[in-house]
Each structure stands twice: as structure tokens, then as C-alpha cells.
C-alpha positions, 0 to 999 in steps of 0.5 A: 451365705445363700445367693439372696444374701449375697446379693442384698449385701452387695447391693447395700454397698453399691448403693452407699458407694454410688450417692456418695459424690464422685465423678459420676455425680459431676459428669451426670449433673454438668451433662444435664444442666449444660445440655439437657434431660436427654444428654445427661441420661445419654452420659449415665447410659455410657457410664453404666455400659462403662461398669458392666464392661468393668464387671465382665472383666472382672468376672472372666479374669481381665481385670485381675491381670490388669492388677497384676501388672504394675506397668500396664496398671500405671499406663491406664493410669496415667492415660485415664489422668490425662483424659481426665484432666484433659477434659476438665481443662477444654470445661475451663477453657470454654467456660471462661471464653464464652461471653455473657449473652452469649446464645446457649444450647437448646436441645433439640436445635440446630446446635445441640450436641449429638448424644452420643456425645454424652455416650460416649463421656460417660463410656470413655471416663469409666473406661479410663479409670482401673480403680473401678476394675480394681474394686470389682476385683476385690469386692466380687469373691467376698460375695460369691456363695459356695457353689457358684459359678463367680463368673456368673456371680460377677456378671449378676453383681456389676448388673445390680450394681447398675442397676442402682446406679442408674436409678440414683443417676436418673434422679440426677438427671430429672433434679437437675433438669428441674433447676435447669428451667430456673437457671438459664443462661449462659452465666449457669452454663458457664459456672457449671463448666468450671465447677465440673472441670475443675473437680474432673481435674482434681479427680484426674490428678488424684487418680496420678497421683495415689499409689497404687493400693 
């Protein structure tokens, strides 16, 4: 396998992987039809800084170790599960105290969330979830050809991955700005709360939940 191959392979198995409906998908889409254009690139910059930092460890051997201790595995777990289902509860939450008629964000405004807000959303729910270390783990020495350094391997193959999830999160981005403009209102904002909640609490309980593989 010459490093071209290598490269494309894994490219074509990232990039099913990423338009597959996940969490990222619910965090990219509340983010921009809740807030707006900015917020929801905001959370796709976190999550990518998110899985370059998922790649490295993988590449330099931390997320190996990680695997290899079943406590401190299910420790990140359990903590990564509760954030989730943490979070997706404060959506719930809000959603269902906000009030039809009651003013929405506008971006730009005196009330408009910081976006290092939606920054650090993205960040921290990457962060908080293993199973993505997990998978560079086992998917990175499939696509390391003879002679090359899988350290530098792993760094090129999290960045292409990256790189393609950016893309498809973008065009997440500028979709769902566009039906934004169409469906604003508090009753939109509150409905894409309580979707985006309930699907972070399914993703957190699941994440509890699943044995380890």
C-alpha cells in the first residue's frame, strides 16, 4: 500500500463515517439554528481541534494507554455520559421554560452568545467521548504503509479526517442558516432545543451504557 493509497482509503471511510447522522451532526445544526451562522461554525472549529487532538494521542500512544486501562476508560465514560446527558437536559430544560413570544437571539446583539461558547461545545463533547480515541486506535495501523513513521501517519490521517468533516460540517452550517431565515421564532428555537437535547441524552446514555468493545 503506497502512502497515496493509504490516504484515499482512509479518506473514503472518514468521510462515510462523518455524513452518517451523529452527535456532531445535532450539536453543528442546534448550534446554527438556535444562534446562527458564526455559533455553529464556532462548534464545528471546536469539534475538529477536538479530533486533531483525539488523532495526536492516538499517533504519540496516549489513547492506547487509555484503551488499555479499563478504569481509567470507564472513568471518561462515565464523565463524558454525564456531560452529555447534563447538557442535553439544560436544552430540555430551557426549552420548555421559554415562552412563545418570548425574544430570540440575535446574533450580533447585546445578548448573543459568546462564540467561544460554541468553541468550546464542540471541544469539550469531542473531548469527553473515548470512543473516538478508540477508533483512531484501531483504524490508523490499517492504513500506515511499510516504512512510515505511524506518528506522522496518524497526524496526516486525523488531519484529512478533519478536513472532510469540516467541509460536510460547513455545508451543515450554511443549510441550516438558510432555513434558519424561514423559521424564526421562539417555537423553532424551542423545538430545535428539545430535539438536540433529547438526542445528546440518548448519545449520553448510550455512551454508559455500551460495553466496552
Amino acid at each position: 500500500m503506497t502512502l497515496r493509497d493509504a490516504v484515499l482509503q482512509f479518506a473514503v471511510v472518514a468521510g462515510l463515517l462523518t455524513v452518517i447522522p451523529g452527535l456532531d451532526t445535532a450539536l453543528v445544526l442546534r448550534s446554527t439554528l438556535a444562534r446562527s451562522r458564526a455559533y455553529g461554525l464556532a462548534t464545528t472549529a471546536g469539534i475538529q481541534v477536538g479530533t486533531l487532538i483525539w488523532g495526536v494521542a492516538a499517533a504519540t500512544g496516549a489513547a492506547a494507554l487509555l484503551a488499555a486501562s479499563q478504569s481509567a476508560y470507564r472513568v471518561l465514560t462515565i464523565l463524558g455520559a454525564a456531560y452529555m446527558v447534563w447538557m442535553g437536559a439544560s436544552m430540555l430544560w430551557k426549552s420548555f421554560r421559554r415562552q412563545d413570544g418570548a425574544p430570540t437571539v440575535v446574533p450580533g446583539g447585546p445578548s448573543s452568545p459568546k462564540l467561544h461558547r460554541g468553541l468550546t461545545l464542540g471541544l469539550a463533547t469531542n473531548l469527553m467521548n473515548p470512543k473516538v480515541g478508540v477508533f483512531y486506535i484501531a483504524m490508523i495501523p490499517q492504513f500506515v504503509p511499510d516504512g512510515v513513521s505511524p506518528l506522522w501517519m496518524g497526524l496526516l490521517l486525523a488531519a484529512v479526517h478533519c478536513a472532510i468533516a469540516t467541509v460536510w460540517s460547513c455545508s451543515l452550517v450554511v443549510g441550516a442558516g438558510f432555513f434558519k431565515d424561514r423559521l424564526a421564532g421562539s417555537t423553532a428555537v424551542r423545538w430545535t432545543d428539545r430535539i438536540t437535547g433529547g438526542v445528546l441524552i440518548a448519545f449520553g446514555a448510550r455512551l454508559a451504557l455500551t460495553p466496552r468493545a
